[in-house]
C-alpha positions in Angstrom: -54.7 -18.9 -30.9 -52.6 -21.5 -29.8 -49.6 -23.3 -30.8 -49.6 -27.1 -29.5 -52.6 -29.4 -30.0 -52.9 -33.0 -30.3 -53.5 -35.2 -33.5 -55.7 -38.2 -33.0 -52.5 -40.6 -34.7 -49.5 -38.5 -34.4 -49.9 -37.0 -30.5 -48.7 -33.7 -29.9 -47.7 -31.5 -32.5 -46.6 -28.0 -32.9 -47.7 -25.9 -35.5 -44.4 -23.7 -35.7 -42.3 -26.5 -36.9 -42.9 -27.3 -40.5 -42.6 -30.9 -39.8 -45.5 -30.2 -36.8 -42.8 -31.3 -34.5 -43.1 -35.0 -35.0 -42.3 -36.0 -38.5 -45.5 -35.3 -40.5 -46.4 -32.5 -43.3 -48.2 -29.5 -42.2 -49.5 -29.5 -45.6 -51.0 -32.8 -44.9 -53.8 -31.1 -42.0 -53.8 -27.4 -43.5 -57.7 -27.3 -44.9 -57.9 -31.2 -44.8 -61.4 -32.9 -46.3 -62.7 -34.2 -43.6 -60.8 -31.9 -41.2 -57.5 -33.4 -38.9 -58.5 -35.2 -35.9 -56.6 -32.4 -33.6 -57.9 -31.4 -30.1 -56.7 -29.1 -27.6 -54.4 -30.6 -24.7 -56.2 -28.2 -22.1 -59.8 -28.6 -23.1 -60.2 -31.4 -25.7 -61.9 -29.0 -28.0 -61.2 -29.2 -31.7 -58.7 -27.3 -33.5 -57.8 -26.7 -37.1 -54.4 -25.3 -38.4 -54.2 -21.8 -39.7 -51.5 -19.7 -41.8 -51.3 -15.6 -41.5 -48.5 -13.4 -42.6 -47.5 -10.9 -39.7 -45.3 -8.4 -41.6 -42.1 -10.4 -41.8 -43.5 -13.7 -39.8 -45.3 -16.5 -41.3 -47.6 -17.6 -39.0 -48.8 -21.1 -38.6 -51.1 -21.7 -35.4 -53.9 -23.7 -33.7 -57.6 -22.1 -33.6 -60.5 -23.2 -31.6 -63.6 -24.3 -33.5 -66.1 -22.3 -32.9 -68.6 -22.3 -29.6 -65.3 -23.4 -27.8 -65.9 -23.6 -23.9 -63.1 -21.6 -21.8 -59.8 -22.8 -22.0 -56.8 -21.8 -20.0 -54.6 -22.5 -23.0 -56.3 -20.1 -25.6 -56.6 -17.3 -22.6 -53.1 -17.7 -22.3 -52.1 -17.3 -26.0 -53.9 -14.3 -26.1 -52.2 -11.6 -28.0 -49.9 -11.3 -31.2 -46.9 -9.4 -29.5 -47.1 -12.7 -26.8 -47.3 -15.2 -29.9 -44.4 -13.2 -31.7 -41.4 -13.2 -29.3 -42.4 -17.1 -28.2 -42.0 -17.6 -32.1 -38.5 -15.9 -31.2 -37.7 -17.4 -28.1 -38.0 -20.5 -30.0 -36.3 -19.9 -33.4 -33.2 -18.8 -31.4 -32.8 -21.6 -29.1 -33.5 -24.1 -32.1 -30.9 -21.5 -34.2 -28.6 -22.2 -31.4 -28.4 -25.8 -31.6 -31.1 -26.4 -28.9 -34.4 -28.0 -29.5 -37.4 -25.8 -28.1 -41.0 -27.2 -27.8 -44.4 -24.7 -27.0 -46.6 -25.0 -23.6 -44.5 -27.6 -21.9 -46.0 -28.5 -18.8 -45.0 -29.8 -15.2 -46.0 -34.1 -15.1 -47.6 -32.6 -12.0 -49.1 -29.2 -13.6 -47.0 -27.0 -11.1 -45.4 -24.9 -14.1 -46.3 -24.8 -17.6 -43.0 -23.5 -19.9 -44.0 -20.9 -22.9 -41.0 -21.9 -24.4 -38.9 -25.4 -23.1 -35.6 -24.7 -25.0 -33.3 -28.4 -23.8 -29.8 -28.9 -24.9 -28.7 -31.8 -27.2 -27.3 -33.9 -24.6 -31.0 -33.4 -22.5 -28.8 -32.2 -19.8 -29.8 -28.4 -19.5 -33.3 -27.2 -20.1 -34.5 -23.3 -19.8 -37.7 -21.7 -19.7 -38.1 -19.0 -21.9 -41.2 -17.6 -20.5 -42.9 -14.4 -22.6 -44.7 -12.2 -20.1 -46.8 -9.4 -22.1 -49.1 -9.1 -19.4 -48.8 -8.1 -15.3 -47.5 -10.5 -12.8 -47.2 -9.8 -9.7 -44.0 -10.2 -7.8 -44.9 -12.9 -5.5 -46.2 -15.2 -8.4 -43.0 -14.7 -10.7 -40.6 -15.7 -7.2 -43.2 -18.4 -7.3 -42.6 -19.9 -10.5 -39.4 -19.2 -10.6 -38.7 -21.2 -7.5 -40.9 -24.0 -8.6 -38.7 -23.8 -12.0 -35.7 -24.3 -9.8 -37.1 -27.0 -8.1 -37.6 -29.6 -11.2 -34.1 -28.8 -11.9 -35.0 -25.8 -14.7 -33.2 -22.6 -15.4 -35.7 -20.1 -16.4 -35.5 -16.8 -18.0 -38.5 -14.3 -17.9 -39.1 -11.7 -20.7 -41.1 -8.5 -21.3 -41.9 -5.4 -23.2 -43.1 -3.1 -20.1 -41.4 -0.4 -19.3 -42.3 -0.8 -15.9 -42.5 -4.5 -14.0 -41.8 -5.1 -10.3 -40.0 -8.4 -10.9 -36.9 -7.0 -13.7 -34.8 -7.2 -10.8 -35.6 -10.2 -8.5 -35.9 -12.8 -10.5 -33.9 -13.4 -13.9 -35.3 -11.6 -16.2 -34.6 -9.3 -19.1 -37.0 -6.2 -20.5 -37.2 -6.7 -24.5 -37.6 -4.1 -27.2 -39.6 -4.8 -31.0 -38.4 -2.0 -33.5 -41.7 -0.3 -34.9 -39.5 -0.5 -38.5 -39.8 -4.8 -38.2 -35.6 -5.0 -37.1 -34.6 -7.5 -34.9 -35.8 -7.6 -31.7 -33.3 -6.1 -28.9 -32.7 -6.3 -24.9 -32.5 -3.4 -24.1 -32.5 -4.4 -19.5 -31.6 -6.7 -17.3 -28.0 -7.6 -18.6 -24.9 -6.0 -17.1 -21.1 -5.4 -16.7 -19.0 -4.7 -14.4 -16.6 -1.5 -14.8 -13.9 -1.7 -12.6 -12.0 0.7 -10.3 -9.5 1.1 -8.1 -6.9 2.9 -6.4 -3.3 4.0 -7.7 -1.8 2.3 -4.9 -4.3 -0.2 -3.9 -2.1 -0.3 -0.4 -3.1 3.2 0.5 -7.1 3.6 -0.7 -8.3 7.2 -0.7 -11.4 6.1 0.9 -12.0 7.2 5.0 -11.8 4.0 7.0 -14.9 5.5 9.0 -13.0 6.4 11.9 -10.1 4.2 11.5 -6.7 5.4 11.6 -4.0 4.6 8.7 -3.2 3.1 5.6 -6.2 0.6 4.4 -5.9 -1.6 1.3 -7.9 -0.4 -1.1 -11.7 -2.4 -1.7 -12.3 -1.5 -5.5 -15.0 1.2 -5.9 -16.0 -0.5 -9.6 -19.3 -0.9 -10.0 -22.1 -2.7 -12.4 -23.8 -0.5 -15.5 -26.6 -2.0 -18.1 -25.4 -3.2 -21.3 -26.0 -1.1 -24.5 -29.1 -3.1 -26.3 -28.1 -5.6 -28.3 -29.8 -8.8 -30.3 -32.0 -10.8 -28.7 -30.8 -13.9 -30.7 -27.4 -13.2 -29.8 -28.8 -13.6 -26.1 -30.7 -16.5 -26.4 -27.3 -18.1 -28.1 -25.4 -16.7 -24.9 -27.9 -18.0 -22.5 -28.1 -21.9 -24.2 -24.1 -21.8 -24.3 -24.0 -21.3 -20.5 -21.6 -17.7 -21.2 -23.9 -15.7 -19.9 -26.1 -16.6 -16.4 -28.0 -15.0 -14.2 -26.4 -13.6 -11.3 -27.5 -11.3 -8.2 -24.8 -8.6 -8.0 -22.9 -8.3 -5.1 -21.4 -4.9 -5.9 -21.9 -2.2 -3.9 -22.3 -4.7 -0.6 -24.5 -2.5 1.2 -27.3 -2.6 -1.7 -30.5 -4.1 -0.3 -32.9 -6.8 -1.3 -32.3 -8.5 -4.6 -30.9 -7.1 -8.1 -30.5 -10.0 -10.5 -28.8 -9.4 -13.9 -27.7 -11.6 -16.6 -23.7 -11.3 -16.9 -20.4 -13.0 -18.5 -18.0 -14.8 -16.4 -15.2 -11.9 -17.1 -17.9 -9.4 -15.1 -18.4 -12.2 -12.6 -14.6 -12.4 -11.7 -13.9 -8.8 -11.6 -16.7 -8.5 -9.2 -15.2 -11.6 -7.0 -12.1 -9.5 -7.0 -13.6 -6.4 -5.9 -15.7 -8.8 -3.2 -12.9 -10.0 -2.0 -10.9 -6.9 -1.6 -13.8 -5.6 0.2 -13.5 -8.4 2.8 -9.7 -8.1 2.7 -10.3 -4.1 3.6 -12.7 -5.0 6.5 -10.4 -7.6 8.0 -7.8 -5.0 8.0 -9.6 -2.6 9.2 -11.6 -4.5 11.8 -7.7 -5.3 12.9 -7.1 -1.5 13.2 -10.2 -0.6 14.9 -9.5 -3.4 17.6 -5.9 -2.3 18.1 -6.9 1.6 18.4 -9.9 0.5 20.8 -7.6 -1.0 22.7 -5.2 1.7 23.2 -7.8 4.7 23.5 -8.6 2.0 26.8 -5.2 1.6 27.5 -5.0 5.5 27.9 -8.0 6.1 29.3 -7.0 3.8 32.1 -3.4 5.4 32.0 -5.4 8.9 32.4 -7.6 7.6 35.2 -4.6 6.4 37.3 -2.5 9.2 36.6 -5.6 11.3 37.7 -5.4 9.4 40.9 -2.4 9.9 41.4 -2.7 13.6 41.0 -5.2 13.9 43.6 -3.5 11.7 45.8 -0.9 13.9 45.9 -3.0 17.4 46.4 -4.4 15.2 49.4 -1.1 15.0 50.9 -0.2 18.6 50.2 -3.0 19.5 51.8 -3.2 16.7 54.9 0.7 17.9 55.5 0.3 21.7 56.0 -0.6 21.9 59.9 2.1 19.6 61.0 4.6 21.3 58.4 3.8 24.6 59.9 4.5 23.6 63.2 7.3 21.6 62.0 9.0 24.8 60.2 7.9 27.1 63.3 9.4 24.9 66.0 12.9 24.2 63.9 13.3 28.2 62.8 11.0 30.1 65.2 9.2 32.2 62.8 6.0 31.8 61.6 6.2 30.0 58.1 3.6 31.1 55.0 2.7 28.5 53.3 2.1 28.5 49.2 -1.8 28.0 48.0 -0.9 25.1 45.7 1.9 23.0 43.9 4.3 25.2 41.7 6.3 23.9 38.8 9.9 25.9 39.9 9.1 23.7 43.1 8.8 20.3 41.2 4.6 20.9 41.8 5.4 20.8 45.4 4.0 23.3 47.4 6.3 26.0 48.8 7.3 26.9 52.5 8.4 30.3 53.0 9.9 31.9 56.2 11.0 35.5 56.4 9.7 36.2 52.7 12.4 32.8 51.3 11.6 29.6 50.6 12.4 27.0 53.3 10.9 24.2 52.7 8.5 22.1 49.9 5.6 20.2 50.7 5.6 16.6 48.4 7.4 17.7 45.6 6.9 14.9 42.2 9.8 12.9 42.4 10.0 12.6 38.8 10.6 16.3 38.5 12.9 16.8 41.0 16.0 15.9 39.1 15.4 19.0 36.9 15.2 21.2 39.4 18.3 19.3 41.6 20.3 22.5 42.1 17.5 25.1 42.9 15.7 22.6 45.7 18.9 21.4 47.0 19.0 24.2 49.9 15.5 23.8 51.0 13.8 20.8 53.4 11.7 18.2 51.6 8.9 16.8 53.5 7.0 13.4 52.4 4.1 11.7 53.5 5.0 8.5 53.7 8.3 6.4 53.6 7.7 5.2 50.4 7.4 9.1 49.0 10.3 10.0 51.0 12.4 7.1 49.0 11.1 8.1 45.6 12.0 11.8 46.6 15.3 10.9 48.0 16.4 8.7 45.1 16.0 11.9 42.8 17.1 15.1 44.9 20.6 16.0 46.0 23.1 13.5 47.6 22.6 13.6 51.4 19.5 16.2 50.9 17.6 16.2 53.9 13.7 14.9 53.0 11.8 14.9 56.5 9.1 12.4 56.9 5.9 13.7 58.8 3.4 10.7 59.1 -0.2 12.1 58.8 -4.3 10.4 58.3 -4.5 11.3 54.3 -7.7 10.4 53.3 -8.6 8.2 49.7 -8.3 9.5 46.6 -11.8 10.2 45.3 -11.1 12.0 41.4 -13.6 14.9 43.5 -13.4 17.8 40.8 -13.8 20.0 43.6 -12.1 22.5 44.1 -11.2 21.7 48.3 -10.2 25.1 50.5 -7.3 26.1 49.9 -6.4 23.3 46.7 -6.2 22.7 43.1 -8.9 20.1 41.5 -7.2 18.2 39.9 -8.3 19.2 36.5 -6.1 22.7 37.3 -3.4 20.2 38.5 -2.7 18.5 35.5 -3.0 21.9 33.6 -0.2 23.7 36.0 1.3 20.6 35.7 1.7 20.7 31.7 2.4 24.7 31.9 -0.9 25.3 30.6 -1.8 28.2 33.4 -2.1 28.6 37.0 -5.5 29.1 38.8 
């Protein structure tokens, strides 16, 4: 059972058309004494025109004469629900205003169209291809891209329920009521339902470890189409309102999805794509801006913790020659504290005869707190530069006593040295958060 042959006089025909496509009667063939000169294009075996009723279709079709050798055109028209929606496919695009001709064929045989539907001006044409049977994924990219390289829009349809290719290449899954109604799609067209934050400044979406407000991205997303009639499809598709399209919505979906959509679904999905990329700008912004001052503190800790055990190195370094210092000037034997204490501006204390005497490299910056209470007692510093930090701070005319000692380089040890703080349990006694 095929549909296209060739007449000896007329050329091609085809057997759906009642004027066989090319002016003539099909009355003039059907049971003709001696039979019509018509041959097959694929084999050159003859053919004679038949008519069938098929519930509600009047069929009209091309048979092989008996003893016919094989043929990859009757193979290929093999089977009534395969004949039936190319009848459609066909009837809808020529409903449509389109003209729509059976088995075209490639000039180099690369592609051979079920269904060739061209517009009037000749300057769109789409192959409505009818695939009842499998196909593998591979071969329907492969037609498709050799479709798209003659400059042809294609559109693949089937009845399975279950077909590898629905969503890579366009394509829509087809339904034919048991009852004889119209035949529906029922996959493989879309729309796009829309959604977005009250205040599309602010969304209510985590920025994935980003901190602050984030414009919103649109959390819309795509959902099939109710079924509806093919023909009113086949109109959409020939009037360019519908097209095929692989969704872009959500953008982290892999591989392909291709679905047939309307331009209003296309643009709200180029909004929501959009705001996507707007929201990843902004928060690529954000990200770069926090990275860069968690460094920024993290190098701000790092000195400060330098610092810190700079200073227990001088505490420590300084304790001999304040001793001696303190024993020669009051001639008692001084005690000396174990570590920096906050009521001595973290210096460490000096005491002789059970009083404080003196503090050992008090924090200049805490020193003006504690102005009044220190103001008796001798600083000592371990450098000039300390002593001028120290001096700038304390009382007027306080006396701050330079003792010039070998302190060796800070190292951030988290050691606890003998007799010391580390400098973890520095910068705790430091921030009142306990004593060791």
């Amino acid at each position: 059972m095929v549909f296209v042959g060739v007449h000896g006089e007329w050329g091609r025909i085809d057997a759906t058309q009642a004027d066989l496509g090319c002016g003539q009667d099909r009355e003039s063939i059907y049971r003709a004494k001696p039979a019509a000169p018509l041959t097959c294009y694929e084999c050159g075996w003859r053919l004679h025109l038949v008519h069938r009723t098929h519930g509600a279709y009047e069929l009209w079709f091309l048979r092989h004469a008996a003893h016919a050798p094989h043929c990859e055109a009757r193979l290929a028209g093999e089977g009534m629900a395969h004949h039936l929606l190319k009848l459609d496919l066909a009837h809808h695009a020529r409903a449509a205003g389109w003209s729509a001709e059976y088995e075209v064929a490639a000039p180099d045989g690369s592609w051979r169209a079920d269904v060739m539907a061209t517009s009037p001006d000749g300057s769109r044409r789409i192959a409505l291809e009818a695939q009842m049977s499998s196909l593998s994924l591979a071969d329907a990219k492969a037609r498709t891209d050799r479709y798209a390289a003659a400059g042809v829009e294609v559109c693949w349809f089937t009845d399975r329920r279950t077909v590898p290719w629905l969503d890579a290449v366009p394509s829509v899954r087809i339904t034919r009521p048991e009852d004889g109604g119209a035949v529906r799609i029922t996959a493989g067209a879309a729309r796009m339902e829309p959604e977005w934050c009250h205040d599309r400044a602010d969304c209510s979406w985590s920025g994935w470890g980003v901190e602050g407000a984030l414009p919103c991205g649109g959390h819309g997303k795509w959902a099939d189409v109710e079924p509806f009639p093919l023909d009113r499809f086949v109109a959409a598709v020939c009037a360019n309102t519908t097209r095929p399209h692989r969704l872009r919505v959500p953008s982290w979906e892999q591989g392909e999805t291709w679905r047939w959509i309307t331009r209003r679904y296309f643009e709200l999905e180029e909004e929501q794509v959009r705001a996507t990329a707007r929201r990843k700008r902004v928060m690529d912004r954000l990200a770069a801006v926090q990275q860069r001052q968690r460094e920024a503190g993290a190098a701000a800790e790092r000195e400060h913790m330098t610092a810190i055990e700079a200073l227990l190195r001088r505490q420590k370094a300084l304790v001999r020659p304040v001793v001696e210092f303190v024993f020669h000037e009051s001639g008692a034997s001084p005690n000396v504290g174990r570590d920096g204490l906050p009521e001595f501006a973290m210096g460490v204390p000096v005491y002789v005869r059970g009083k404080p005497y003196a503090v050992i490299c008090p924090v200049a910056g805490r020193v003006p707190a504690l102005r009044d209470a220190l103001a008796p007692l001798v600083l000592f510093a371990a450098t000039e530069r300390e002593r001028d930090r120290i001096a700038a701070q304390a009382e007027p005319g306080q006396r701050v006593e330079v003792l010039t000692v070998d302190v060796p380089p800070p190292t951030l040890s988290a050691r606890r040295e003998p007799g010391g703080l580390t400098v973890e349990a520095a910068v705790d006694r430091m921030f009142g958060l306990g004593r060791m």
